[in-house]
Structure formats: structure tokens, C-alpha cells
C-alpha positions in Angstrom: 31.3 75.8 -31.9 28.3 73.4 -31.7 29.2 69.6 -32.8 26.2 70.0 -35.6 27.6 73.4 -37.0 30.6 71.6 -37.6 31.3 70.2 -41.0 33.7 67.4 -40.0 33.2 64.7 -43.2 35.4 64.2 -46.5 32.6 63.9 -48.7 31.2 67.3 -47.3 34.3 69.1 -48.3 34.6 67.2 -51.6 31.0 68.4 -51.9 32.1 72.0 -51.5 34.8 71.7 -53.5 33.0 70.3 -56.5 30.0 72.5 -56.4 30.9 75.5 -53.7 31.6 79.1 -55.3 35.1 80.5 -53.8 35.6 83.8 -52.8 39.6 85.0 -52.0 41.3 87.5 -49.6 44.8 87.7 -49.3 44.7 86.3 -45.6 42.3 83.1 -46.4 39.6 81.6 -49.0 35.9 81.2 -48.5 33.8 78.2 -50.2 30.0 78.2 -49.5 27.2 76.5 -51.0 23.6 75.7 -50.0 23.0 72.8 -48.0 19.3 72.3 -48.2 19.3 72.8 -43.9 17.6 75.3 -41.2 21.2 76.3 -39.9 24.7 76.4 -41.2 27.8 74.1 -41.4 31.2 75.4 -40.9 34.7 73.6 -41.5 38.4 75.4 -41.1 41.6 74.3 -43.1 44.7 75.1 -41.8 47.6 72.8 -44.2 50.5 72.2 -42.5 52.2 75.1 -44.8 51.2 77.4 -42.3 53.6 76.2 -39.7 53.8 73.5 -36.6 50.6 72.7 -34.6 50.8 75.3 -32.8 50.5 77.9 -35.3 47.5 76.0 -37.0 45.6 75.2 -33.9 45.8 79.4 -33.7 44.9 79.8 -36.8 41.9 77.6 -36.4 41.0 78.8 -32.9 41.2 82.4 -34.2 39.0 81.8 -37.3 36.4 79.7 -35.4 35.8 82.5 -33.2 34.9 85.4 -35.6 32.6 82.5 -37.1 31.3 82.0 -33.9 30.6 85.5 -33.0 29.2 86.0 -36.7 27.0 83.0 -37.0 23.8 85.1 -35.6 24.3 87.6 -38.2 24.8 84.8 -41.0 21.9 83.5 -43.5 20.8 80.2 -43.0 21.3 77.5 -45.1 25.2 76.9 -46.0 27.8 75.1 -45.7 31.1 76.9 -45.8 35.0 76.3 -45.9 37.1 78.4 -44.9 40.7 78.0 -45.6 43.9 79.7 -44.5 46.6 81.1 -47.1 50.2 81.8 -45.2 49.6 85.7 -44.8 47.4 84.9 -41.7 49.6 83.3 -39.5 50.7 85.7 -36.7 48.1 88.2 -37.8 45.8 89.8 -34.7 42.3 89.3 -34.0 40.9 92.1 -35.7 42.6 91.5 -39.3 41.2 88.2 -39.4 37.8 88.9 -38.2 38.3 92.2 -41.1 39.2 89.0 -43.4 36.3 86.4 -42.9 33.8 89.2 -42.3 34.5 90.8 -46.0 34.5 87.3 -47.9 31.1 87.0 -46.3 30.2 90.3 -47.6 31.1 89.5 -51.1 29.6 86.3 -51.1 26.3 88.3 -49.5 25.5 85.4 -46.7 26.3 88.6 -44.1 23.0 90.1 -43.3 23.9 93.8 -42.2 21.8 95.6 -39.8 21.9 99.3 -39.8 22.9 99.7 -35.8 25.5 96.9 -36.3 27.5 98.6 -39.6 31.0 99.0 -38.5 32.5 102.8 -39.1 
């Protein structure tokens, strides 16, 4: 992901925490909130309740992608956290792209186009 999509300082997540609306799945938690930008800023928590680094740099990696792959799709304008609950660890691909890409329908920061609704 590119080094300005990033959210990598405290005071942004402290930011999000104070004013961000939450959204929860089983597998991980969604916080978002408008950052008065063109583009959007992610950040990724993985606490070390999840497991050894390993397991959290997966976690992380795996989450970053569907992001990644989403981000074209996205509306501009927010900054969003997404954090990772114990259920995901060891989970495939395709459950946790399923997971981030329903939060960002509930929170309605998806923009679906006709031709790209899955079945």
C-alpha cells in the first residue's frame, strides 16, 4: 500500500477512536471517519492476542490486500481502522476479504457497481 494511504501516527488513531463510528463482524472491527482529504487513509491492528509475529504479520498482510484490491471501489475521503478480533487468525483469503468487504458495506463507503456485485 502506498506510504500516504497509510495511517501510521498515534494521534490519527486516537483521532479515530475518539470521533470514528465502529462497525463489528465477528472476524474484525471497522473505525472510519472523514478526513477532510482527496484520498483515503488506512491503518491495521493486529494486538499481540492474536498470536506470535508471525501470525500478526498474516493477519496484517492478508487484510492489507483486500484493502488494497478494494481501495478503487472505495469513497474518498476517510480514514479507517481496521482491527483484528481472534476468530481471523488462520482464516483463508476469501473469509476475510467476505469480512472487510461487508463492514464497508454497512458503513456505505463501498460504492457498488452493477457488473461488479458478487453472486
Amino acid at each position: 500500500m502506498q506510504r500516504h494511504l497509510r495511517l501510521r501516527h498515534r494521534a490519527d488513531f486516537a483521532r479515530l477512536r475518539r470521533e470514528g463510528r465502529t462497525w463489528r463482524h465477528p472476524f474484525l472491527i471497522l473505525s472510519a471517519t472523514p478526513n477532510g482529504r482527496a484520498h483515503n487513509r488506512y491503518g491495521f491492528i493486529t494486538s499481540k492476542k492474536l498470536g506470535n509475529a508471525v501470525t500478526r504479520n498474516r493477519t496484517r498482510r492478508l487484510m492489507r490486500e483486500v484493502v488494497r484490491q478494494a481501495h478503487p471501489r472505495l469513497r474518498p475521503g476517510y480514514d479507517m481502522v481496521f482491527i483484528a478480533r481472534k476468530p481471523i487468525v488462520g482464516q483463508p483469503y476469501r473469509a476475510v476479504q467476505e469480512a472487510i468487504l461487508h463492514l464497508l458495506r454497512q458503513a456505505h463507503l463501498l460504492e457498488e457497481r452493477p457488473e461488479e456485485q458478487e453472486p
